[in-house]
Structures are given as C-alpha cells and as structure tokens.
KEKE-745793 format. One record per residue: residue in three letters; x, y, z of N, C-alpha, C in turn. Coordinates in steps of 0.2 Angstrom, whole numbers, padded with zeros to 4 digits, always signed. Atoms other than C-alpha are relative to their C-alpha. Layout:
! KEKE-745793
alaXYZXYZXYZ ...
This chain:
! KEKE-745793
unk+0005+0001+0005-0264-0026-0534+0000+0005-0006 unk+0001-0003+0006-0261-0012-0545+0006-0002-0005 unk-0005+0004+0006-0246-0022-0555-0006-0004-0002 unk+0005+0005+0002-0257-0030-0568+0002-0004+0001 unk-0002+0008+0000-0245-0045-0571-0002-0003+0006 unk+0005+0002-0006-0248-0047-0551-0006-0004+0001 unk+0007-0002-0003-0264-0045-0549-0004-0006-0005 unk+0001+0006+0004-0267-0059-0565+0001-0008+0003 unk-0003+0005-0005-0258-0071-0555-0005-0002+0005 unk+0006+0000-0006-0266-0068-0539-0005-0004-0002 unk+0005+0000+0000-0283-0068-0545+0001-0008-0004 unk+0001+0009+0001-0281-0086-0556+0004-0004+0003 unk-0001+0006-0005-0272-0094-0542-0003+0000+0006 unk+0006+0001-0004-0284-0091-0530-0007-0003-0004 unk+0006+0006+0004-0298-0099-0543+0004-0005-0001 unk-0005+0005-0001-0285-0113-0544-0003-0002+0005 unk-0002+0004-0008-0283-0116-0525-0011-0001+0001 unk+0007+0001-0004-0303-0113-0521-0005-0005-0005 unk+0004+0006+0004-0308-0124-0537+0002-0009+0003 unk-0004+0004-0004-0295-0138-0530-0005-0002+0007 unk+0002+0002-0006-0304-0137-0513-0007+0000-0001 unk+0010+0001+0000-0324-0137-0518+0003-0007-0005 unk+0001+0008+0002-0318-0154-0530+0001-0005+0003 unk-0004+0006-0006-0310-0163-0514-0007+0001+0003 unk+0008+0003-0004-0331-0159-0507+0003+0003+0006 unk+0001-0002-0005-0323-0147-0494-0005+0004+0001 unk+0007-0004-0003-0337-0137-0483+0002+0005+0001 unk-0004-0004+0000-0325-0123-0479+0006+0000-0003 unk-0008-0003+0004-0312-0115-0489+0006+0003+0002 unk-0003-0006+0000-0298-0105-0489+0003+0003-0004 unk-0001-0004+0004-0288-0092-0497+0008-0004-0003 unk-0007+0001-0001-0272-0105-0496+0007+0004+0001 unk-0006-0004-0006-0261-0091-0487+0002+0002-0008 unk-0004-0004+0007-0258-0085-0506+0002+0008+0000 unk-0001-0008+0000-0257-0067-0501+0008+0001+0003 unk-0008+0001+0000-0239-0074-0493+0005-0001-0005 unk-0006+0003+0006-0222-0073-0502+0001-0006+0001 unk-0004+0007-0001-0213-0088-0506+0006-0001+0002 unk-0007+0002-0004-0200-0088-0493+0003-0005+0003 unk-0004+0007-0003-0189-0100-0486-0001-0004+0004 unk+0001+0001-0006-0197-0111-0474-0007+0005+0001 unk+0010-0005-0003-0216-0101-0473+0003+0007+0003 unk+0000-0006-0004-0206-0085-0466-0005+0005+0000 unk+0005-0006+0002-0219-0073-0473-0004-0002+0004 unk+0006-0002-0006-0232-0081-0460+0000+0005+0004 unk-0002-0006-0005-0224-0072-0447+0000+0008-0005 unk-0003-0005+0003-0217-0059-0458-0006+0007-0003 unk+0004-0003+0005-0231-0052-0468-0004+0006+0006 unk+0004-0004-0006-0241-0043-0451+0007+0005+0002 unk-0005-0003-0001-0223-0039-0446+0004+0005-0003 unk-0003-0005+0006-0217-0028-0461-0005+0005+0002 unk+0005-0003+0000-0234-0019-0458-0001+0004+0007 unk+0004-0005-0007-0236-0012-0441+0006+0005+0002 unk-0005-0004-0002-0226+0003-0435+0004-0001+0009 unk-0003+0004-0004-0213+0000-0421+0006-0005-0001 unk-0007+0004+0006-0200-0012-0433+0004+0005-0002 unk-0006-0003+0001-0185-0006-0438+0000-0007-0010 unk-0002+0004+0004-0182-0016-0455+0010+0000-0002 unk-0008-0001-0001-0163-0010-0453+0003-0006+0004 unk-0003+0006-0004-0151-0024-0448-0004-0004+0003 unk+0007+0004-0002-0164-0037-0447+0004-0005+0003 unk-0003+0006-0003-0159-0051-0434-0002-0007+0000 unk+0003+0007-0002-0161-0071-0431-0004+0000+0002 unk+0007-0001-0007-0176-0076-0423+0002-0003+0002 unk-0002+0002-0007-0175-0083-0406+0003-0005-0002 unk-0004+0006+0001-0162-0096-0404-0003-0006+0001 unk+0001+0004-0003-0173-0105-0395-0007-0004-0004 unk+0004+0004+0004-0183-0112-0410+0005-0003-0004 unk-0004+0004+0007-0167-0118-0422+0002-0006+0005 unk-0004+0007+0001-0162-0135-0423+0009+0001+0001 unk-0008+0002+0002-0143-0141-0422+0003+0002-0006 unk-0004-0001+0007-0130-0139-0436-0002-0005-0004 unk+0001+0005+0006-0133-0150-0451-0008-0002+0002 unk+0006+0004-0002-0153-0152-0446-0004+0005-0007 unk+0005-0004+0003-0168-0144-0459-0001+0007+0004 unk+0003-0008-0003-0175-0134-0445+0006+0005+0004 unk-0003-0006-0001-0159-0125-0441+0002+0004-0008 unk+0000-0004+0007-0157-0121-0459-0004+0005-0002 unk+0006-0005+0002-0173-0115-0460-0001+0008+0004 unk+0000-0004-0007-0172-0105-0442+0006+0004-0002 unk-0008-0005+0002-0154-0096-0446-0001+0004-0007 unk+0003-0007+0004-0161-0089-0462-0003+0004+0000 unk+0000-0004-0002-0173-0081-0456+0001+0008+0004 unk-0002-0002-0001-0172-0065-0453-0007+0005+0005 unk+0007-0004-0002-0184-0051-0441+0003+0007-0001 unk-0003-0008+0000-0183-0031-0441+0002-0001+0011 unk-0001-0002-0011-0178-0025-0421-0006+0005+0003 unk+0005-0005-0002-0190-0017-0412+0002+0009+0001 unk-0004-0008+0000-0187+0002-0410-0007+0007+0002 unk+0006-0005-0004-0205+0009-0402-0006-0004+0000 unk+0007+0004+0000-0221+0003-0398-0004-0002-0006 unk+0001+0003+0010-0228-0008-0411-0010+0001+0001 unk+0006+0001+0000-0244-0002-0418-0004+0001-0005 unk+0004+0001+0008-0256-0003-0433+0002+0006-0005 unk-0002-0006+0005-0248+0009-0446-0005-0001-0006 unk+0004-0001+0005-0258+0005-0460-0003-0007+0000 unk+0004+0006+0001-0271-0010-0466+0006-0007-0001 unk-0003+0006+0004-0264-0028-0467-0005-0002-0005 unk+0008+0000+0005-0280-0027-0480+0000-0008-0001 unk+0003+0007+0000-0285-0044-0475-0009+0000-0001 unk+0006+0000+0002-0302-0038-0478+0000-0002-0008 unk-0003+0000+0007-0296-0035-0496+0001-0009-0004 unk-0002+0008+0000-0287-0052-0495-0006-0007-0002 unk+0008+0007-0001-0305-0063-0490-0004+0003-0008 unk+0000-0003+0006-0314-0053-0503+0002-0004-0004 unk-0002+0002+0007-0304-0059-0518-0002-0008+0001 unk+0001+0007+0001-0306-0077-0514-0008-0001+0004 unk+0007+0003+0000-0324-0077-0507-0003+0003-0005 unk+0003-0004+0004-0328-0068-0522-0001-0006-0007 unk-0003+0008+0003-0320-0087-0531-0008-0006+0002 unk+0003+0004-0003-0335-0096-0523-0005+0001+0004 unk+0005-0003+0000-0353-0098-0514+0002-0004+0008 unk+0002+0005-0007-0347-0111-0499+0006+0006+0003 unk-0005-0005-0004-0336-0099-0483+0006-0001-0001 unk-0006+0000-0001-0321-0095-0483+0001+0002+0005 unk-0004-0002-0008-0309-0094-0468+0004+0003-0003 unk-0006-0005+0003-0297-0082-0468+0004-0003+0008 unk-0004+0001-0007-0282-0089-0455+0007+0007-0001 unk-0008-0003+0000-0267-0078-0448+0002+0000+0006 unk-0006+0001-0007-0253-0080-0434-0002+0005+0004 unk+0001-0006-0005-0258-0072-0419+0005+0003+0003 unk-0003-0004-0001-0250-0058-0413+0007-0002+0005 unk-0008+0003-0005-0240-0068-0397+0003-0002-0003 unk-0004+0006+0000-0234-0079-0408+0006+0004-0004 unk-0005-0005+0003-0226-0064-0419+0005+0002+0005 unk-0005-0005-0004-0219-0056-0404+0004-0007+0002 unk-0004+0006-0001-0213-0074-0398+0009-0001-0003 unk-0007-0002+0002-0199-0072-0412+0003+0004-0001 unk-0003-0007+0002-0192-0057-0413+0005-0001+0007 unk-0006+0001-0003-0175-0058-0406+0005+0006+0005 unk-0004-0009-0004-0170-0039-0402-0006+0003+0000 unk+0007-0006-0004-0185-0031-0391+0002+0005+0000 unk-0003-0006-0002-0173-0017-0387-0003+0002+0008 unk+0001-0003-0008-0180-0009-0370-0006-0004-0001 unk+0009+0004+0001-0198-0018-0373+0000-0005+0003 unk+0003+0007-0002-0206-0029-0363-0004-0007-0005 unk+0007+0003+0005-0213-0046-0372-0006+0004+0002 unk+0006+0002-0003-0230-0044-0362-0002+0007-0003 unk+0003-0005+0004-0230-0026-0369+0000+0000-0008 unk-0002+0001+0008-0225-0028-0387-0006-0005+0000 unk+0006+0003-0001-0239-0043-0386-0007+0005+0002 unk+0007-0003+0000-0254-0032-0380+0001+0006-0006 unk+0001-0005+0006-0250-0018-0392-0002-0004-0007 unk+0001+0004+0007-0247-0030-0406-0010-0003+0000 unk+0006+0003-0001-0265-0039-0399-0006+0006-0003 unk+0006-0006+0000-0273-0022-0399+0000+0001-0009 unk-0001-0002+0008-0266-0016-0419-0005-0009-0004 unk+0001+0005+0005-0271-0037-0424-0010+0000-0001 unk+0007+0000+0000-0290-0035-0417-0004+0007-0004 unk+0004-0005+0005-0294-0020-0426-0002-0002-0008 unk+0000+0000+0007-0286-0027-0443-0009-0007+0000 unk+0006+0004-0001-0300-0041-0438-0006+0001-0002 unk+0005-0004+0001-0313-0030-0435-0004+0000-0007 unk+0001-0002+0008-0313-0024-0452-0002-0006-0003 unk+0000+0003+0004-0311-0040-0458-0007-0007-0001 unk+0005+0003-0001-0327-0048-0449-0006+0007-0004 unk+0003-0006+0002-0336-0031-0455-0001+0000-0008 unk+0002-0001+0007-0332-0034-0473-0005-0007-0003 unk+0006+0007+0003-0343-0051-0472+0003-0005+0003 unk-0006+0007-0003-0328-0065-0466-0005-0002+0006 unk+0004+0006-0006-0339-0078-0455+0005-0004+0004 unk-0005+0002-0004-0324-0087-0451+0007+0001+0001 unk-0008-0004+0001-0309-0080-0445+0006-0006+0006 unk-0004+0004-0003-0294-0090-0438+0007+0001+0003 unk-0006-0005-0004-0280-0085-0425+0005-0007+0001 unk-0004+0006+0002-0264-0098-0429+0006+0002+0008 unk-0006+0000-0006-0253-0103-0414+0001+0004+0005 unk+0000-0004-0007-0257-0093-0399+0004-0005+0004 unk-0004+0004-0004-0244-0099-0386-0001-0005+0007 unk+0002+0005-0010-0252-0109-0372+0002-0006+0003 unk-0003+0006+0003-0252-0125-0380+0010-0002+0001 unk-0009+0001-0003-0231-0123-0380+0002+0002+0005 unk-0006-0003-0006-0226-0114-0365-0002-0003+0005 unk+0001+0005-0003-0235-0128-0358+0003-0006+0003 unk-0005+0006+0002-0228-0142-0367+0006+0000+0002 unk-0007-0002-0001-0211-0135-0365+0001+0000+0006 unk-0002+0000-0007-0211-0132-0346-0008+0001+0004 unk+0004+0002-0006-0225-0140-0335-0001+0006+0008 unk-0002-0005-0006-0218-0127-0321-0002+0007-0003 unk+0001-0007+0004-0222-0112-0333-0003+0005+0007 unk+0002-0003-0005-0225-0098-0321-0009+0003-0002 unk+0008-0002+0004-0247-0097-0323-0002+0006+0002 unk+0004-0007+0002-0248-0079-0322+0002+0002-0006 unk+0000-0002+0007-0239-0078-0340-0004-0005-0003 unk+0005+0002+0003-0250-0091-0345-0007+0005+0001 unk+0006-0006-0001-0264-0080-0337+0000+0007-0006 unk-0002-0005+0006-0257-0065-0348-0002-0003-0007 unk+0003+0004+0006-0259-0077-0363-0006+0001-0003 unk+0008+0003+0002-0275-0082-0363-0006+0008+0001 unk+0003-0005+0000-0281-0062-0359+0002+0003-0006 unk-0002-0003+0006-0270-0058-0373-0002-0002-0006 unk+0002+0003+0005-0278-0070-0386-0007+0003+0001 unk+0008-0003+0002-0296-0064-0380-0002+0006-0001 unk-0001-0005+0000-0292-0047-0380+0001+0001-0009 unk-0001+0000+0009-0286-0051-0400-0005-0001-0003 unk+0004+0004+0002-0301-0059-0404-0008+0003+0004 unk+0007-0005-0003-0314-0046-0392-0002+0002-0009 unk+0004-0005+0005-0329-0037-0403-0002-0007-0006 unk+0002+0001+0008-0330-0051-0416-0006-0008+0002 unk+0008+0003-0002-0348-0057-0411-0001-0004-0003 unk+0004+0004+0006-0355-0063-0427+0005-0003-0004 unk-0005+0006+0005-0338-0075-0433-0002-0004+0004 unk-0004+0007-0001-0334-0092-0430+0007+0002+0001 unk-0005-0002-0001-0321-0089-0422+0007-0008+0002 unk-0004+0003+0000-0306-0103-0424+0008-0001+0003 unk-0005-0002-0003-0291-0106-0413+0004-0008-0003 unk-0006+0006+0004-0276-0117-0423+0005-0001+0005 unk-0005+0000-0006-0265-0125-0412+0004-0005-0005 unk-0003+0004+0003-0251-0136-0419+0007-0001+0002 unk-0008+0000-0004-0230-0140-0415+0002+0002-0004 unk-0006-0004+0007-0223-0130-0430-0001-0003-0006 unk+0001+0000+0007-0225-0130-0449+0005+0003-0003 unk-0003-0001+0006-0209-0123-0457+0004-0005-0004 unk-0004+0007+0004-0204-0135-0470-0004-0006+0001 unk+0004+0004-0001-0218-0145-0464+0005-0003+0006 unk-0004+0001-0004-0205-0148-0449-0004+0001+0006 unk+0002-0001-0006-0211-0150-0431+0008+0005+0003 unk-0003-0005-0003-0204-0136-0420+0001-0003+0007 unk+0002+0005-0005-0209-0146-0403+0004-0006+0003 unk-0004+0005-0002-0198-0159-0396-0008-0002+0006 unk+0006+0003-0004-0214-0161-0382-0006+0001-0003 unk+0006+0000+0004-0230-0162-0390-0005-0005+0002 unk+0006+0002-0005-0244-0165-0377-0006+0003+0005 unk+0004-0004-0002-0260-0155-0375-0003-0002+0006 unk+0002+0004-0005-0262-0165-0358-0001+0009+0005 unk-0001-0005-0005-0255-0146-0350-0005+0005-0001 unk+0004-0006+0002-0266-0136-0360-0008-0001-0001 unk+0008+0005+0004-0285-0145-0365-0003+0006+0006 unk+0005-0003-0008-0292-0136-0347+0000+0009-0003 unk-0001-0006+0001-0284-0119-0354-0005+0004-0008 unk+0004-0001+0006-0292-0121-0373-0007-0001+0002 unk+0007+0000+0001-0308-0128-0369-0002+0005+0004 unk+0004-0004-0006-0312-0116-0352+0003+0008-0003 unk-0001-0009+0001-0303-0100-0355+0002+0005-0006 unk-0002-0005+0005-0298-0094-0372-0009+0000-0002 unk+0004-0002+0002-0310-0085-0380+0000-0004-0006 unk+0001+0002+0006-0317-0093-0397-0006-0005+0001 unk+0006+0004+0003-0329-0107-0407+0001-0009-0001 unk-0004+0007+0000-0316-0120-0413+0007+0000+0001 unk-0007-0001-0001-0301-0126-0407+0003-0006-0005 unk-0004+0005+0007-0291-0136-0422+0005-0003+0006 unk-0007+0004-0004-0277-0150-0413+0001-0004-0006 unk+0000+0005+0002-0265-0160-0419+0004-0005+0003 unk-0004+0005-0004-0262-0177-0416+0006-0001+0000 unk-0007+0001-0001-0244-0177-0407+0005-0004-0003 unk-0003+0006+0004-0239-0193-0412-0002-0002-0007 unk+0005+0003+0009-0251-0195-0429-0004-0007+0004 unk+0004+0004-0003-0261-0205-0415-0007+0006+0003 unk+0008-0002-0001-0281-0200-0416+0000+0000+0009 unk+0002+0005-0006-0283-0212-0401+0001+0004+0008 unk-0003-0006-0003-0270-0202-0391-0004+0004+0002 unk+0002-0006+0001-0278-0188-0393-0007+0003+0003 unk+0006-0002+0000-0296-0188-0392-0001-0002+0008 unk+0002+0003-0006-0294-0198-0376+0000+0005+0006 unk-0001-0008-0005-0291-0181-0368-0006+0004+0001 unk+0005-0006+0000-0308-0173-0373-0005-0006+0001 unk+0005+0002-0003-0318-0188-0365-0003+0001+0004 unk+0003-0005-0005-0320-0180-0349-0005+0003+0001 unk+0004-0003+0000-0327-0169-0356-0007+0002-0007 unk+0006+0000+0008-0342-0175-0368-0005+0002+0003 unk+0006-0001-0003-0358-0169-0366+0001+0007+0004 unk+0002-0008-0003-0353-0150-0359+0005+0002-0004 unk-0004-0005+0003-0339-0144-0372-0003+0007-0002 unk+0001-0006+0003-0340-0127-0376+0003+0003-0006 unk-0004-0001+0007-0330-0127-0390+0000-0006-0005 unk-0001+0008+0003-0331-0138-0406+0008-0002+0001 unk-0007+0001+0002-0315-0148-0409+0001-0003-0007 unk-0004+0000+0007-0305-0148-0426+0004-0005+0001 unk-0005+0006-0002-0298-0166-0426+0003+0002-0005 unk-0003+0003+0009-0284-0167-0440+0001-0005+0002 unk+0002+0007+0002-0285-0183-0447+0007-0001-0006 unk-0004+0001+0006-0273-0178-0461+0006+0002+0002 unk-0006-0002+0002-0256-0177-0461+0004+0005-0002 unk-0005-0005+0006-0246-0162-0468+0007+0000-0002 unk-0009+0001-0003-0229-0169-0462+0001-0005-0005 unk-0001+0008+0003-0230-0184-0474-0002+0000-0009 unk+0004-0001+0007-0233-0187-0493-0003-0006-0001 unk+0003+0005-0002-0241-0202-0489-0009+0000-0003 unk+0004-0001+0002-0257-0200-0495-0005-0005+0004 unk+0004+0008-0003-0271-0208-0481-0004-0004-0005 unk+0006+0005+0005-0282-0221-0488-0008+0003+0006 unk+0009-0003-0002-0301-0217-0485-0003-0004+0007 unk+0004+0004-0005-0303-0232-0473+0002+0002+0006 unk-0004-0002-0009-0288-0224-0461-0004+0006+0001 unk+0005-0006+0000-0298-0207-0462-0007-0002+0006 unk+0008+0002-0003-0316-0216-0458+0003-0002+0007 unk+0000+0002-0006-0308-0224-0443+0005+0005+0007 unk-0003-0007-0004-0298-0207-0436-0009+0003+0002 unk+0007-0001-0003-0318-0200-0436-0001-0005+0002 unk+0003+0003-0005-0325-0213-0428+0002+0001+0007 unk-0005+0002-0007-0312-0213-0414-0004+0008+0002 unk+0004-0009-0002-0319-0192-0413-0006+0001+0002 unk+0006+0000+0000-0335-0195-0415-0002-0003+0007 unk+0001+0005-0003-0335-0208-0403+0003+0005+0009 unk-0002-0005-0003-0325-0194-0390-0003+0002+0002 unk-0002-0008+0000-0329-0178-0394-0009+0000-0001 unk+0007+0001+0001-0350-0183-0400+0000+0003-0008 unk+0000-0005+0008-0354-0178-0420-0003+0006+0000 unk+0002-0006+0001-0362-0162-0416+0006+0007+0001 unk-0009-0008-0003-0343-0153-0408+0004-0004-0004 unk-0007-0001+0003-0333-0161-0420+0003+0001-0009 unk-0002-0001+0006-0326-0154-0436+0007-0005-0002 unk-0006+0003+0004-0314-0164-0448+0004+0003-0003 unk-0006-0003+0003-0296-0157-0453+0006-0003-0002 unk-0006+0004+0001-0282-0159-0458+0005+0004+0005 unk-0003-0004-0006-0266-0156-0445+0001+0007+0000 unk-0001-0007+0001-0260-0139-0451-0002+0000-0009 unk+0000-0001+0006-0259-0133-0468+0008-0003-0005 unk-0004+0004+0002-0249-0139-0482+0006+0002-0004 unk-0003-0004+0004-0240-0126-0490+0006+0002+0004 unk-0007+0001-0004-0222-0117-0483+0003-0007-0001 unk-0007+0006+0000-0211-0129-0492-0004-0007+0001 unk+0005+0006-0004-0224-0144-0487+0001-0004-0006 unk+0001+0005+0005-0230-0158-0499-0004+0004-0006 unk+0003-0002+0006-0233-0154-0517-0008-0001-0001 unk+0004-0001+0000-0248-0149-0524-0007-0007-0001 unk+0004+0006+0001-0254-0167-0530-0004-0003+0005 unk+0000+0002-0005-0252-0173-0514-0005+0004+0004 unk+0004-0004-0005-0261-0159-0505-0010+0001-0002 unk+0008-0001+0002-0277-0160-0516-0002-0008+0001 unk+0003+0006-0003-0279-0180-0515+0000+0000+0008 unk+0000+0001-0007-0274-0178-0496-0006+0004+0000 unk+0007-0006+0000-0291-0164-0497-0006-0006-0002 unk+0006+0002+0002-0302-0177-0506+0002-0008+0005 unk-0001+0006-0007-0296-0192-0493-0004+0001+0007 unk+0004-0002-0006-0303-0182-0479-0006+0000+0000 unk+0007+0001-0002-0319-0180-0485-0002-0007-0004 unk+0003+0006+0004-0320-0196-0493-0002-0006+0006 unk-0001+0003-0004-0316-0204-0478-0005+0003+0008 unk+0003-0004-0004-0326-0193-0468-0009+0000-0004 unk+0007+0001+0003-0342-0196-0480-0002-0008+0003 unk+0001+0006-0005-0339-0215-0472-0007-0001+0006 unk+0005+0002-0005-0345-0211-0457-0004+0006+0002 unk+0007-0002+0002-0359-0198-0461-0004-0008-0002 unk+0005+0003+0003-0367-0212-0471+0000-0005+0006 unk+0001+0005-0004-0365-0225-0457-0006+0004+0007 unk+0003-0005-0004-0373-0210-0445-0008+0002-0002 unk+0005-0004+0003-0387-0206-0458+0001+0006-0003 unk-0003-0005+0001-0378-0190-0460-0001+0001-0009 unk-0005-0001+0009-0378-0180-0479+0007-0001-0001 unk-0006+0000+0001-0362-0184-0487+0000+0005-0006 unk+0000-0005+0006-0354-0171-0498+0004-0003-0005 unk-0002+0001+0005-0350-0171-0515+0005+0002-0001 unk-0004+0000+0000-0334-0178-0521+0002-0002-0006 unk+0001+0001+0007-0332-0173-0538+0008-0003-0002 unk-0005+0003+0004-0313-0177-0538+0000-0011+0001 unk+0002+0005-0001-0320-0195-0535-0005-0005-0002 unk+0005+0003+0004-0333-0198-0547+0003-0002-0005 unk-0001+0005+0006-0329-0211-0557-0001+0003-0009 unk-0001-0001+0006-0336-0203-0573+0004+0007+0000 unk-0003-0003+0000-0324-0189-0569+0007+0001+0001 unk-0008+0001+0000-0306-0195-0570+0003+0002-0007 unk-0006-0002+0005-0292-0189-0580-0001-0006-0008 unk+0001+0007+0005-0291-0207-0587-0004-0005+0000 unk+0003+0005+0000-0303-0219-0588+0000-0008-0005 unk+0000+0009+0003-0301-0238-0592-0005-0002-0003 unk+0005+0003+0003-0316-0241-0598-0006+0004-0001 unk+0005-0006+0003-0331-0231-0603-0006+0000+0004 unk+0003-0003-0005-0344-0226-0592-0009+0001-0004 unk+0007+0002+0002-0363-0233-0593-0001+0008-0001 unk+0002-0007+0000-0373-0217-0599+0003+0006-0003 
C-alpha cells in the first residue's frame, strides 16, 4: 500500500466490487478476495497465508499433492501441475501480520452494510504442501491453526462482525473415504475450533464446497450425507455455507430435515452457481428458497451463492447479474412470506443502461 499506483488501484476496485454488490441488493458484502494476485487457477487463495508465516522455505518450491491433479490433457491438471508451494523447513508460525485487519478495513470503509472477510483455513493450506520434510500433517496443522487464530483475533478486534474460514477438511476426507479413520476426523474438527477459539462477538461462517480453481470441481464424490452430523453438532461456528453437489437444491436440503426445529447453526444454501455462465432466472432462484425454506425453516436460512466467482470463474458481467438474480429471486419468496424485500437497484426499471421507452415521472 505504500506503491501509490498500487494503492490507487486497490482502493477504486474495491469501490467497484462493493458498489456492484449493494446494486445486486446484497445484505452482506465482501472484499471480493482483491487483496489476492491474479494467479493461475485462484493459487494465491492458498498462497497468500503461505508466503506469510515462518517455517516455509520459498527455495525450490514443489507441486502440490498429486492427489488433487486431474489426468493429462484435463483443466484441473493444468491448473494443479503449475502450481507451485514453498517446502516446509521448521515449525510454521506467525512471522509477521497477514494484515487482514488492514484488508477488511479498506473495504468496510466503501460501505455502511457488513462486510465478511473470507480466508482458507489453515488445514486446508497444510493439506497441499507436498514436501513436509520431518513434520507431521497433524502438527504443521495445529501450529498453522494457532499463527491463523491470532491473525483472526486482530481481525475480529478491528471491528470485522463476519469472519469466514473456506474449506476446513471434514466435508472431503469424508466424501473421499467413508472408512476415514474418526480420530483424524476428530483432530479436524478440534483443529478448526481451535482456529476460530476467542472470537465471541463474530458471525462466525464455515464455507464448505468441492473445489473452486478455474471454477473447476476438485471432488469426484460430493455428498455431505458423511459430514452434516459433524458441521451441524461439532464444528465450532454460526453458518455453515453448502453446496449443492449435483446443482440439485432438493438433494440437498433433504439432509437438514431431520433436523428442523433444533439446528444450531444457520445454513448458507447456494442457489447460484459459480461453475456455469448461465445466468439463473429469478423464478429458478425463488424455487431453490422455497425448497430451503421449507427444510431448513426462514429463520436458519441464509441465501448464497455456491462458492465465490472469481479464480479464473465467470466474467464479471455474469457475476454481478448472477448477484442481482439471488436477491431478486430471493425477494420472491420474502414478499410471499410478508418478509421486507431488499432493494434491487440493478433492477429498477427506471435504472437501466438502455431503456426503450421513457419512464412515467
């Protein structure tokens, strides 16, 4: 931020992205992950905490685990083989600020409605790193947990209401193998509340999804049938974000009928797509809520999109109409509920780019 040209940038493409998302009538924002480079496939998710803690080697940096690339001639091994992590080379731990405080900051400072601030939790950093050297995962994981809840700390301290921890492993090492031995599941779930201890006064949001680089599913199994009992009973947190496996609501919600009427966590349906340039229609939106509503009750459930849309995803055109479809479709079934519906300025007729004909008043 002390490069002016920088620091110009930043700051009017964060009023960009957070103007964008208060005319689509969202209720929460974010910082759109702008404080990542634009590497190949979303690398800088992982990346950006990774360059930052001490512990890494950035000398002769290696592939990440094999066991996320795709075959020869596919996207996601294209994306997976370039790639690159530092090696481990001593206990990993908070060297200096990931100044996510700083981060939130610049973009709540764009606006009056919350902003979230999301980032990759710790396991899921250590999950790729290829060359541990002598280090146990389970260790390299609680250290990183310990260095990611302090940057937290700070980051709940400088005012941030909503903070969000992206792809804790429970959800996949479930998927992946049914047999998974449940004391590393156990480990998990102590490690994720351990990341996320201390921060009393957030909203605290738990993002679960099958992969995002290239807008690319990571996942060959993608079925929260193994994990629902582990998000909703034992992770710590407020909301748990899902997404539909198949791009099937119905699927999905039929999971968290069980348990209506005693969840303890809201749930984050996405509704939207981020895999598709598709753009939903308003009626297919209204009838994903209802299916949720009708699950999950309208007090536990928040409305979302699958993951986020950026990392190489669908242009931006597409990602601001897919924003004002959600709530547009999602003002549906408020007004059939009696519910306020929010203002959807990129929606308002006397508001269009082009209009065909001239507009009473």
């Amino acid at each position: 931020m002390t490069d002016s040209a920088y620091r110009e940038q930043l700051l009017d493409a964060l009023a960009v992205v957070i103007s964008d998302q208060e005319r689509a009538g969202l209720d929460i924002l974010t910082n759109g992950d702008y404080h990542l480079d634009a590497d190949f496939g979303g690398r800088s998710w992982f990346y950006y905490p990774v360059e930052r803690v001490a512990g890494l080697s950035p000398d002769a940096p290696e592939m990440t685990d094999p066991r996320y690339s795709g075959p020869p001639g596919t996207y996601l091994q294209e994306i997976m083989t370039t790639w690159r992590y530092p090696r481990v080379v001593g206990r990993i731990a908070r060297d200096k600020p990931l100044e996510y405080a700083k981060i939130w900051r610049i973009a709540q400072g764009k606006t009056d409605r919350p902003v979230k601030f999301g980032t990759v939790s710790a396991q899921t950093v250590v999950s790729v790193l290829a060359s541990r050297g002598e280090f146990k995962e389970a260790d390299l994981i609680s250290d990183f947990s310990q260095a990611m809840n302090a940057e937290l700390r700070e980051l709940a301290a400088a005012g941030c209401k909503v903070i969000q921890l992206e792809d804790p492993l429970p959800h996949i090492v479930t998927s992946v193998n049914p047999d998974v031995d449940p004391k590393w599941v156990d480990f998990l779930v102590d490690a994720f509340n351990e990341e996320v201890s201390g921060l009393d006064d957030v909203e605290i949001w738990i993002h679960t999804c099958w992969g995002n680089p290239g807008a690319q599913r990571v996942q060959e199994n993608r079925s929260y049938a193994e994990s629902v009992e582990i998000y909703l009973e034992r992770m710590a947190g407020d909301v748990w974000t899902v997404e539909a496996p198949n791009g099937d609501v119905e699927e999905l919600v039929a999971l968290f009928k069980p348990y209506q009427g005693r969840l303890k966590k809201k749930i984050a349906l996405g509704v939207i797509s981020h895999r598709t340039v598709q753009v939903e229609a308003v009626d297919e939106v209204a009838a994903a809520v209802r299916a949720g509503v009708e699950a999950i009750g309208p007090q536990m459930l928040v409305v979302t999109s699958d993951c986020g849309f950026g990392r190489q995803g669908v242009n931006r055109a597409v990602a601001a109409h897919k924003a004002s479809a959600l709530v547009q479709g999602t003002n549906v079934v408020r007004r059939e509920l009696g519910y306020p519906e929010a203002n959807v300025r990129a929606a308002d007729p006397a508001l269009q780019i082009d209009l065909h004909a001239a507009v009473d008043g």
